[in-house]
C-alpha positions, -999 to 999 in steps of 0.1 A, spaced: -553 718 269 -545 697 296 -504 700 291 -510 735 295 -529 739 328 -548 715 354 -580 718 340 -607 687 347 -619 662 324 -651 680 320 -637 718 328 -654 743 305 -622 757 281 -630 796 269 -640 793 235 -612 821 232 -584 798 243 -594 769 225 -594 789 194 -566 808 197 -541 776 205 -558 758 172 -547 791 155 -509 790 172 -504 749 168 -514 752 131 -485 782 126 -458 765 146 -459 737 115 -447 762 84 -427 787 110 -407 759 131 -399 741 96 -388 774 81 -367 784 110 -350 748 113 -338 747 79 -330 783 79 -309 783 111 -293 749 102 -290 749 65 -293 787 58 -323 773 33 -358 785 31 -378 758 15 -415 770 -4 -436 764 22 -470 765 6 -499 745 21 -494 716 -7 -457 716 -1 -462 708 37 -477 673 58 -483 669 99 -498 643 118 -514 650 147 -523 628 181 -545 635 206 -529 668 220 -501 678 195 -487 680 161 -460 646 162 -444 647 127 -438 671 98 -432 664 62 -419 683 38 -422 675 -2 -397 677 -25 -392 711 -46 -381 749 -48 -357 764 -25 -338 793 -18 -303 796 -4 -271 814 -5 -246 811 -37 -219 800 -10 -249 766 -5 -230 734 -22 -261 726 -34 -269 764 -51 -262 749 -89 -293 725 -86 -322 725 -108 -349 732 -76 -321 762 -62 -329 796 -66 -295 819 -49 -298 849 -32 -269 873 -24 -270 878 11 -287 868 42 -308 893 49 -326 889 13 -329 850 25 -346 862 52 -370 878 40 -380 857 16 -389 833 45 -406 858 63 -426 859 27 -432 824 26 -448 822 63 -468 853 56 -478 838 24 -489 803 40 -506 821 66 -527 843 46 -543 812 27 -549 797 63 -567 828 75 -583 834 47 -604 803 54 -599 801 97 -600 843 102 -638 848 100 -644 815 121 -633 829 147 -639 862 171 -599 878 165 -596 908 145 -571 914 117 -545 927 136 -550 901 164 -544 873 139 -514 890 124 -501 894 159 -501 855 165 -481 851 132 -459 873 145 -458 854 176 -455 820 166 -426 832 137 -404 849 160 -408 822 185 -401 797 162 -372 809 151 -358 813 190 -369 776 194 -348 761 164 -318 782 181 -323 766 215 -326 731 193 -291 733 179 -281 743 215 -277 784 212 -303 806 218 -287 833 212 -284 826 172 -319 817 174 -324 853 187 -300 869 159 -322 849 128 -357 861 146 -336 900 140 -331 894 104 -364 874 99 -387 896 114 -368 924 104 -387 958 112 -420 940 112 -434 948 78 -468 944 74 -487 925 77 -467 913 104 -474 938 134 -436 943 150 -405 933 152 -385 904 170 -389 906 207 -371 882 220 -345 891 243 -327 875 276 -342 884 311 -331 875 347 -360 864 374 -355 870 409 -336 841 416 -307 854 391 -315 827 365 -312 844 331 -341 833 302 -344 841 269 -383 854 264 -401 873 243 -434 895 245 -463 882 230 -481 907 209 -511 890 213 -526 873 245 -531 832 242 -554 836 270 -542 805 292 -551 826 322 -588 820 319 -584 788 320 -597 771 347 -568 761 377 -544 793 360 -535 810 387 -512 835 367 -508 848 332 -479 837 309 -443 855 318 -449 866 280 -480 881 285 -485 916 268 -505 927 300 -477 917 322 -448 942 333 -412 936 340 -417 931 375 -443 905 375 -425 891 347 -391 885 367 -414 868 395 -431 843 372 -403 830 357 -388 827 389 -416 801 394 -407 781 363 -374 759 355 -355 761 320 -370 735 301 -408 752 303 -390 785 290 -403 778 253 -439 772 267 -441 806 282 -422 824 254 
């Protein structure tokens, strides 16, 4: 928690924070692979929990692995004629079925983590929701255009069936220093703010308005823009 805020060696983290950021970190690994290979590759690989390997250090997840097998992609993909291909017409049916495969890797995760903790249903959703369309913004800014990142979350997330709770919110704000960002509001809050040394909520903070939102990013340079997204 410490490369979030300045909190103590021996600070007290809300049990509410602490779970909540296990819950996010865990989501980033099937979303952030599934948006990579769909914004680069226009490929959705199966992403179920067998399919999928991380290693972790002390604060974050370091590496992902994927194993070989199924995939989906357009019949335009070179590789569509392979045994493991399964082609789909268009982009907006091989967006969905990655919005299907996140759901269906985060149901089997929730299924075990959602009682554990003190988040209701719709709470939980709301982070996959989060971490998805964030993910998919994040591989955009990691080929260099955000703005594509923002066009896949569109198509992903399309009107934000259920059980996802909304669509995409990601769009491009300027703070009060004229600096455009690209942001989105979080449907659900992460709770960094009660951690201790916080002196302000996230710029993507539900509870936060435009105004306040402007100001904080105004406090923040570009590269921490994916950190309060």
């Amino acid at each position: 928690m410490r490369q979030y805020a300045p909190t103590q060696d021996r600070a007290t983290v809300p049990d509410r924070t602490t779970v909540g950021y296990v819950l996010r970190w865990y989501l980033v690994v099937p979303s952030y692979l599934g948006a990579l290979l769909f914004h680069s590759t226009r490929r959705v690989p199966c992403l179920a929990p067998q399919q999928l390997g991380f290693r972790l250090d002390a604060a974050a997840v370091t590496g992902i692995t994927l194993r070989p097998g199924r995939f989906w992609c357009l019949y335009s993909d070179p590789e569509a004629g392979h045994r493991d291909a399964s082609p789909v017409a268009h982009e907006v049916a091989l967006g969905a079925i990655l919005r299907q495969q996140v759901i269906a890797h985060a149901a089997r995760f929730l299924a075990i983590y959602g009682p554990l903790v003190r988040f209701g249903c719709h709470a939980q959703w709301a982070t996959v929701t989060d971490v998805l369309d964030k993910a998919l913004l994040f591989a955009g800014q990691s080929f260099g255009s955000p703005q594509d990142g923002a066009a896949d979350a569109q198509l992903v997330l399309g009107s934000g069936e259920k059980p996802l709770t909304s669509s995409s919110t990601i769009r491009q704000v300027i703070d009060d220093n004229g600096r455009a960002h690209w942001i989105r509001r979080r449907g659900t809050c992460c709770f960094l703010y009660a951690m201790p040394g916080v002196e302000q909520p996230c710029a993507s903070c539900p509870r936060v308005d435009a105004v306040k939102r402007s100001q904080i990013l105004a406090t923040v340079n570009h590269t921490q823009d994916i950190c309060n997204s």
